[in-house]
VMD Tcl script that draws the C-alpha trace (Angstrom):
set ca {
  {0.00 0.00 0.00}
  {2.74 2.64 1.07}
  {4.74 2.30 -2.74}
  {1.04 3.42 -4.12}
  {-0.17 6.21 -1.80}
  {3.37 8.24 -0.70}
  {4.91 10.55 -3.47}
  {7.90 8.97 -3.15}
  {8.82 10.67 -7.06}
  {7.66 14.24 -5.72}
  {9.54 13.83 -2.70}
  {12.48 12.87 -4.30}
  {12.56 16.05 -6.36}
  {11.59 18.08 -4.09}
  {13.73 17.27 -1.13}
  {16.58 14.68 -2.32}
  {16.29 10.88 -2.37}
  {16.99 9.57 1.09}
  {16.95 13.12 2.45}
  {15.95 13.56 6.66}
  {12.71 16.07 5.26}
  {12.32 13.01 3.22}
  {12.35 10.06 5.37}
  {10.04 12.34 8.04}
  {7.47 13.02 5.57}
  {7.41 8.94 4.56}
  {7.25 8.14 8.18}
  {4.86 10.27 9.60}
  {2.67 8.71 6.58}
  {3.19 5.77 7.58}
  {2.80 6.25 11.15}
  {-1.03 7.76 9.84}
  {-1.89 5.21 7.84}
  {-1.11 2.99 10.73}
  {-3.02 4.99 13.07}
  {-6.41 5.08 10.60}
  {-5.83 1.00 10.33}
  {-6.16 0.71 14.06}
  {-9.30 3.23 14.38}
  {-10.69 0.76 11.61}
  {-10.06 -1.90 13.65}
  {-11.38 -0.66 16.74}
  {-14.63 0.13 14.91}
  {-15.06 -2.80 13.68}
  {-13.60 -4.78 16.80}
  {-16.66 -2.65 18.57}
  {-19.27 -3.83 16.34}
  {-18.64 -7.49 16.26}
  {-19.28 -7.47 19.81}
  {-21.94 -6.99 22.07}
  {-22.43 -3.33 23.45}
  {-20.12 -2.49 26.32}
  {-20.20 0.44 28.92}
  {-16.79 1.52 27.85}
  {-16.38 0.63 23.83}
  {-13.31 2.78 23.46}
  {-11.60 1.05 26.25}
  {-12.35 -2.19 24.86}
  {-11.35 -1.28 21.60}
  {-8.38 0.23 22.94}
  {-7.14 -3.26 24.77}
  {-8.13 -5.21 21.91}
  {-6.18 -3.55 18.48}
  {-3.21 -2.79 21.20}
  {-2.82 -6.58 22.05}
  {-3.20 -6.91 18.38}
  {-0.57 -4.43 17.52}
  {1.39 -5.78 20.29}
  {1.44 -9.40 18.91}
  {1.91 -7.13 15.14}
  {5.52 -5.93 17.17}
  {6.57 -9.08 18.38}
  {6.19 -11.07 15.12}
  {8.21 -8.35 13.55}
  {10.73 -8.50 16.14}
  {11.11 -12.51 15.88}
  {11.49 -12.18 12.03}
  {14.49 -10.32 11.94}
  {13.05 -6.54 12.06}
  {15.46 -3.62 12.35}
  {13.17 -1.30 13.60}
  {13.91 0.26 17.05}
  {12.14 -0.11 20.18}
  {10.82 3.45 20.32}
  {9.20 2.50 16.77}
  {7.76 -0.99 18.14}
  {6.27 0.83 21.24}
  {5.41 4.01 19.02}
  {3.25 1.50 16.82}
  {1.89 -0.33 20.01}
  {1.21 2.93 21.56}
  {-0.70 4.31 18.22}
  {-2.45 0.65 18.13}
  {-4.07 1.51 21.47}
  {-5.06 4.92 20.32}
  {-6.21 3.88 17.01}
  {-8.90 1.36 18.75}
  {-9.45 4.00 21.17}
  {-10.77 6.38 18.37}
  {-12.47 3.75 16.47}
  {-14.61 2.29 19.69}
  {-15.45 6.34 20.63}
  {-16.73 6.84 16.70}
  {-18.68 3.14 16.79}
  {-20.21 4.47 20.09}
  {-21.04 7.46 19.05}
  {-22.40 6.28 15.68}
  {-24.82 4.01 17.91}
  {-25.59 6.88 20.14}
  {-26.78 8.79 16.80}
  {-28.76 5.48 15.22}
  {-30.97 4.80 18.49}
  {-31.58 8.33 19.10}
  {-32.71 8.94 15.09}
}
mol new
graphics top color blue
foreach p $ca { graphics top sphere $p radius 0.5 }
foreach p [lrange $ca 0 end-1] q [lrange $ca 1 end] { graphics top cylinder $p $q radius 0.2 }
display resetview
């Protein structure tokens, strides 16, 4: 998915190939696609089960576990990533399912009250 959606051509021209603006632009992308992913999940994760009194919270355990086991398979297969980027992607994992159980919630809230 990244080699389709990043400008990796107009970045290149515009800031150098391999360049530090560069590689903060790609991973900041990444890092947001990532974070949209996990709200997805969380959504979702919230509407397969039954209603809770705290959805986001649920959500927020659930795609962080996920993201956690995510981390760990990278980590056994040889990643080079650092851990500040395995707990960075943890840590957006939990906020990610925290966003998508508040929007599933709130998308409920809106349904029964219509």
């Amino acid at each position: 998915m990244y080699r389709h959606t990043i400008p990796y051509a107009y970045l290149h021209a515009r800031f150098g190939a391999k360049s530090p603006t560069e590689i903060v632009i790609v991973m900041a992308l990444r890092k947001f696609y990532s974070l949209v992913a996990f709200a997805l999940a969380g959504f979702v994760a919230d509407r397969a089960l039954p209603a809770h009194r705290r959805p986001a919270l649920r959500s927020a355990v659930i795609v962080g576990a996920f993201s956690f086991c995510i981390e760990v398979a990278q980590y056994l297969t040889g990643s080079t990533e650092s851990i500040y980027i395995h707990v960075m992607d943890v840590t957006l994992g939990v906020i990610g399912g925290w966003i998508g159980g508040t929007v599933s919630r709130r998308t409920r809230r809106a349904r029964e009250g219509a």
